[in-house]
N, C-alpha and C positions, 0 to 999 in steps of 0.2 A: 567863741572863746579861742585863744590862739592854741596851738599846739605848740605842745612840752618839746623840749629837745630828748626826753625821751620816746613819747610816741613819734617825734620822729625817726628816732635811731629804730622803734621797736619796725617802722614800716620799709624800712631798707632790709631790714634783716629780715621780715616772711617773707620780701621779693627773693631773696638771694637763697635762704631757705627751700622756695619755691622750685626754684633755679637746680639747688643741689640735688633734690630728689628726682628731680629728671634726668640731670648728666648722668647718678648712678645708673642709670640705668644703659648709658652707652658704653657699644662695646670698643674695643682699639681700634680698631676703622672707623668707625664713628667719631673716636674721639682724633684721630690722626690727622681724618679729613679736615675736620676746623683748627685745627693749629695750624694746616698746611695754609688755608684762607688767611689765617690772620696773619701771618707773617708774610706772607705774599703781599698782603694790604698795606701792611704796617713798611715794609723794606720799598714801596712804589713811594709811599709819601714820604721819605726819609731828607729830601732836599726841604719842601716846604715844609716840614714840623721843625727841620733843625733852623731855618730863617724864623721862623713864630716864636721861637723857643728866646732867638739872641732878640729878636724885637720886643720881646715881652720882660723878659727879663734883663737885660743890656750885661749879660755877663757871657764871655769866650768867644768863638769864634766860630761862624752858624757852617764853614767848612767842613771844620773838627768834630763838629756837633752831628754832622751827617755820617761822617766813622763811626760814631757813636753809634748813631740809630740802626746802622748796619751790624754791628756788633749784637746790638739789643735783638735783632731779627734776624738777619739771616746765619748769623755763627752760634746762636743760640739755638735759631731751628736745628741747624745741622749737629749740634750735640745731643739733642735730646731727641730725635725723629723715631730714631731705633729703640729705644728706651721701652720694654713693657712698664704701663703704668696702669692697666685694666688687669683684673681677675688675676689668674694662676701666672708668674711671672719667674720662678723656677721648680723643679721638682727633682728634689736629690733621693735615688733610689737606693744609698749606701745607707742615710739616713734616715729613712723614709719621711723625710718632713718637706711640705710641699706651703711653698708661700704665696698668699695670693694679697694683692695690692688693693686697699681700699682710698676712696677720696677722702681728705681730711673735713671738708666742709667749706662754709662759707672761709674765705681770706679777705683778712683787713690789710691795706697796704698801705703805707705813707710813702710819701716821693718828697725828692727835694727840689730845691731849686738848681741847683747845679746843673745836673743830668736830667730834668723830667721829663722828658718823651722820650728819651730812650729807658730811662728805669721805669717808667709805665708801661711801654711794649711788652720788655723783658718778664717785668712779673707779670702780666697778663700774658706773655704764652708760658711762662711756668705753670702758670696755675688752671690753665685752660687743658695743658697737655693731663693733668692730672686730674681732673674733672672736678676742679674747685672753683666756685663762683668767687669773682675779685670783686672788691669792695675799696675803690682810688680815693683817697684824699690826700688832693695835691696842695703841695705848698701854695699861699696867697699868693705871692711873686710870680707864680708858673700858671696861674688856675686857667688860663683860656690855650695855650698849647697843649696842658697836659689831658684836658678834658677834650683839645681834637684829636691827640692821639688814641684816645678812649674809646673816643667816637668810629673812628677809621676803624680801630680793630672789631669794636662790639658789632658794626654794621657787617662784616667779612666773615663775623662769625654765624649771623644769624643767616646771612645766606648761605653757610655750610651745613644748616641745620644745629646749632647750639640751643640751649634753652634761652627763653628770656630772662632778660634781668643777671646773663652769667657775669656780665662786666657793670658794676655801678660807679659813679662819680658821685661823692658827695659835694656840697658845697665849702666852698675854700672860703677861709678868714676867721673861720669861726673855732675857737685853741678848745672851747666847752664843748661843742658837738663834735670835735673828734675826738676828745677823750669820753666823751659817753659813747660811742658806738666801740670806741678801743675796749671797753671796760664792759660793751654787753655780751651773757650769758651764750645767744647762740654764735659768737666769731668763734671760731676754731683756732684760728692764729693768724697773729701780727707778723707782719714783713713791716720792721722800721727802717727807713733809711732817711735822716735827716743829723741833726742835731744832740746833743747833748743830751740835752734837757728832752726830749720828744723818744730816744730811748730809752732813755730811764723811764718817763712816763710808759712806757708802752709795758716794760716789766716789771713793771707795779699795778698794772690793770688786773690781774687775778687771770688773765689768760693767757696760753703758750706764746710766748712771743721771738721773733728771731732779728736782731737788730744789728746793726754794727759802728763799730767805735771810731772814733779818729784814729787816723794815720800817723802822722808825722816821723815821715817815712827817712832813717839813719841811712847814707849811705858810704861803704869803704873804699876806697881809692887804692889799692895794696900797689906795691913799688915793683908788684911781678905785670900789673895792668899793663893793658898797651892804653896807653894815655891822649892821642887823641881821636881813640875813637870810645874812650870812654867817655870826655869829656862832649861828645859829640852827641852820644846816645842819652846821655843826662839831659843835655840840651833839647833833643827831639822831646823828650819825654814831658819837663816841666814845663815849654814853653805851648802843647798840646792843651788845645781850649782852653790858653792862659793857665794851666796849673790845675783845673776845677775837679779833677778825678784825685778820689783819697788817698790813693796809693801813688800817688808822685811824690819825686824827692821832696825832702825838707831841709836840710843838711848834708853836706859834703865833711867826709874826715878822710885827713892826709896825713902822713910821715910829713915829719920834718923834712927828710933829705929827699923828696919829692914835690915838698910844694910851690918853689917855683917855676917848675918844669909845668906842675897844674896851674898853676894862676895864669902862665904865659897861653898858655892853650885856652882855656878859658876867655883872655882877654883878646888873644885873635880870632875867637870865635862868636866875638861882640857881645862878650856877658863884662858890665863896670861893677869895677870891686870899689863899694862906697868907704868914701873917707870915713872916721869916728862921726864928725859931728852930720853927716848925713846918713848915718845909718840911725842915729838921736830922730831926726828929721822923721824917716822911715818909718820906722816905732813906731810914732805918735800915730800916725794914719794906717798904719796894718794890726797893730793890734789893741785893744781893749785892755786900759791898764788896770781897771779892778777887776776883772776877770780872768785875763790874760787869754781872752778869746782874739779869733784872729776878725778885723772890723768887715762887717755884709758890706761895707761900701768898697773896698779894694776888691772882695772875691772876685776871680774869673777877669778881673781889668788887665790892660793891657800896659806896658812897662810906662808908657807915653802917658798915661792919666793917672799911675799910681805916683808920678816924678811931679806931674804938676800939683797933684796934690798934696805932696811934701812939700813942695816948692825948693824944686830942687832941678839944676840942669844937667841934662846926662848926653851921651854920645848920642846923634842921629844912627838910629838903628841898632842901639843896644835891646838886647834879647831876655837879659834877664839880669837882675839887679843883685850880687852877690855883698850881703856883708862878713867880713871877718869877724867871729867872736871871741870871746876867753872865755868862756864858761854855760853854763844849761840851767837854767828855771827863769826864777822872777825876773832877776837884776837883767837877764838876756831876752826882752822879750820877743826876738825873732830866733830865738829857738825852740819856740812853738810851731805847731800847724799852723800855717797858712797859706791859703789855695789861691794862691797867685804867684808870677813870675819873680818870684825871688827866694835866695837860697842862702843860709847859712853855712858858712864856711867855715873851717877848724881846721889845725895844724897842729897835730902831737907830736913828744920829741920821740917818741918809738912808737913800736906796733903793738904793744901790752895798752896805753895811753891810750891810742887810736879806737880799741873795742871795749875800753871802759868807757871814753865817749858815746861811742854808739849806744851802749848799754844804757847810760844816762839818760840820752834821748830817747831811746826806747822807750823808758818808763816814763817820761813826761808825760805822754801825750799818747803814745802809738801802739802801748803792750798790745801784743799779738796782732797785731795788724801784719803791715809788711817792712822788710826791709832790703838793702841791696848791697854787692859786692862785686867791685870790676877784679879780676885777679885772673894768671894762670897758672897760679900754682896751687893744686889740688889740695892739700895741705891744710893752707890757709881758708881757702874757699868752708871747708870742713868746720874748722875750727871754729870761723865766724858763724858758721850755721849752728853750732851746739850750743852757742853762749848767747843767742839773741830768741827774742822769747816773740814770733812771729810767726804767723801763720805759712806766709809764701816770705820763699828768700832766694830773692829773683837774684841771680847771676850773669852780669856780662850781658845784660838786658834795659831796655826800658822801664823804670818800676809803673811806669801807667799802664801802659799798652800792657806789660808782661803781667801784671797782677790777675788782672780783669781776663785772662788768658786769650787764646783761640787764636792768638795771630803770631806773637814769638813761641808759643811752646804749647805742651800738651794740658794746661791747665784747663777746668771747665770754662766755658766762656758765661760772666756772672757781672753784675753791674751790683751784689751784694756779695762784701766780701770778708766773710766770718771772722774774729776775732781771739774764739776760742775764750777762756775761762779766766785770763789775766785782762780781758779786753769784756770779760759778765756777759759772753754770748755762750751758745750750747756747743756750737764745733768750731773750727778753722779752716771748713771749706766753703768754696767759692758754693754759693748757693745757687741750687737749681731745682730742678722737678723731684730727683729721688727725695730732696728732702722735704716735699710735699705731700708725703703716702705715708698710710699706716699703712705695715705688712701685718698681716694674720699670719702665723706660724701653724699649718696643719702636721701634731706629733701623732707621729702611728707606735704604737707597741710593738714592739720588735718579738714575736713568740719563742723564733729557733734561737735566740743567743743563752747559752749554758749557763751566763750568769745572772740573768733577769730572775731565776727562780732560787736564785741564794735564799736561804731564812734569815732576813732581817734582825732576830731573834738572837742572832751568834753576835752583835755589838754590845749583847747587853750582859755577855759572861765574863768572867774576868778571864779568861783566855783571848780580850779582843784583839791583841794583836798579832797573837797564831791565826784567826778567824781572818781578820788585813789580809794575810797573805797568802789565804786559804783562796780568797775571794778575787786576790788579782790573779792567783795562777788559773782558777777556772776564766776569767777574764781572758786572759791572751791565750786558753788553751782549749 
């Protein structure tokens, strides 16, 4: 008789199960040791998984793809190395409460196709440093890269002494058997990182889950900018593995009395600003017009195959494909996310104009994700950051490189990058180990403070509010 797709879900989860009760029982050297292996493993194959990754899946640039994997392992180790995630992990003697760090459990992970061996690394030493068995299914598109990535690390871990079974691969293709093992009783929580649809699913399973949203990342151009080296930094950013990280621009917003100063930097910096009727052209092959999704066939291509497939000719060596719009939703549909070499452009007649656009964009697609501001005037910088409703708000930075942190600035280095409560995630941090532990909170009775022995009894007379302030003066006295 063939087996259920749930006795198979139920035999992945007693291995991974299996797995858990053993790691609890290591202690931070133990568990330091195997994260040191597997990112040593994981950062030596970083060339050949980033070539497997562009072969298999024919999206970005298997160059780019190796930053990546570098990111995924070695900036990631080097965040969390120090980190206690075993046993007693602070003890405050002012308060006597003493925390100690428990493993959450089995971990379900979804990977996309974009990034997958490096979002496969990353949550696999997230959740290794933390002694939680992973549980990968990878996207169909990725399934034989992201299961050698799997492979690289589970093997680096078991010779550090790991338990078995702490890293599984399910089998990819199958959209029922990853939502039954999302949806069984013993996963502890979801790490989603894909699609729409696949986080929603994941927070609809009945289990903790932590997923994140689209980008469609607003960015300001303010008239205090130094202009070409903003328009240069945009460019490094979008044109990195064709676009395929969530947090790269999606739009450009300009003053009036600056935008052909940008467009001229722009076009000497081999980005073609498309006529009307090829930005029409455009459309039709990047985005999804009943959906207004951005098309899996353009993702991560490169300017040269997104033109022919408009059919459309453009400059030898242009870098990234800018259209002009008027306006944000349906009728504009490249002012959507889309993870490819092209950008939406806008010109407001002021700077009020300018961050009601952004704001616009914001909520299309990108609430609480990220967004960006080239400026130097503090002021401004300020201002945009109070009215944009985003988790990071990367400044005078790359928004790819700069989101996913570790390399422009002090952010955590995170290939998941929280959304926060307008984007239906739990936080707005770049996801990493802490957010993989319970802490148990050890409270001690405090016996010498004066006012632990108040009589309770004094709220319930009608002099409570003489009794108030009976109770805070023995409090501070």
């Amino acid at each position: 008789m063939a087996e259920t797709l749930q006795e198979k879900a139920d035999e992945v989860l007693s291995r991974a199960i299996l797995a858990a009760a053993e790691f609890q029982q290591f202690n931070q050297e133990q568990t330091d040791r195997v994260v040191e292996a597997v990112y040593k493993a994981g950062l030596n194959a970083r060339i050949i998984l980033a070539k497997m990754a562009v072969e298999e899946t024919g999206i970005g640039i298997w160059q780019h793809k190796v930053w990546k994997n570098v990111i995924a392992t070695q900036l990631v180790y080097e965040s969390i190395i120090n980190e206690k995630t075993v046993g007693v992990i602070s003890n405050d003697s002012v308060t006597g409460i003493t925390e100690i760090a428990q493993p959450l459990g089995p971990i379900f992970a979804v990977t996309p196709v974009t990034n997958p061996t490096s979002t496969a690394m990353y949550k696999i030493l997230i959740c290794l440093k933390t002694r939680n068995p992973i549980i990968i299914s990878a996207h169909r598109g990725a399934a034989k890269c992201t299961a050698e990535a799997a492979r690289i690390c589970y093997e680096a871990a078991l010779e550090a002494g790991a338990p078995e079974d702490c890293i599984q691969v399910i089998s990819a293709g199958s959209r029922d058997f990853t939502q039954t093992v999302m949806a069984h009783p013993k996963v502890a929580l979801i790490l989603a990182t894909g699609g729409t649809g696949l986080v929603r699913a994941a927070y609809s399973s009945g289990n903790p889950a932590i997923g994140v949203g689209p980008g469609n990342v607003p960015v300001f151009i303010d008239e205090s900018a130094d202009i070409p080296f903003a328009v240069s930094s945009i460019i490094s950013s979008k044109t990195f593995d064709n676009g395929t990280i969530c947090a790269s621009e999606q739009s450009i917003i300009v003053e009036e009395k600056i935008e052909l100063q940008v467009r001229e930097e722009f076009a000497r910096q081999h980005c073609y600003f498309l006529p009307p009727d090829e930005i029409k052209k455009v459309e039709k092959v990047a985005v999804v017009e009943e959906t207004m999704s951005m098309s899996p066939f353009i993702v991560g291509q490169s300017v040269e195959t997104i033109a022919n497939k408009a059919g459309i000719t453009v400059p030898e060596g242009t870098r990234i494909l800018m259209a002009k719009l008027d306006g944000v939703g349906k009728n504009y549909p490249l002012s959507h996310e889309v993870l490819a070499p092209i950008l939406a452009f806008y010109v407001a007649k002021n700077y009020n104009q300018a961050i009601h656009l952004c704001i616009d964009l914001n909520y299309l697609g990108g609430i609480g994700h990220s967004a960006g501001i080239y400026a130097n005037d503090e002021k401004r910088i300020l201002e945009f950051s109070q009215v944009i409703n985003a988790g990071r708000i990367v400044v005078n930075t790359p928004t790819s490189q700069g989101a996913v942190g570790g390399t422009y600035n002090l952010l955590v280095p995170s290939l998941t990058l929280g959304c926060g409560t307008g984007g239906k995630n739990i936080t707005t941090e770049n996801i990493t180990a802490k957010n993989l532990i319970n802490i148990q909170r050890v409270c001690r009775r405090k016996m010498n403070d004066k006012y632990m022995s108040v009589n309770q009894d004094m709220y319930l007379d009608e002099n409570s509010t003489e009794s108030m302030l009976q109770f805070e003066y023995h409090k501070n006295h």
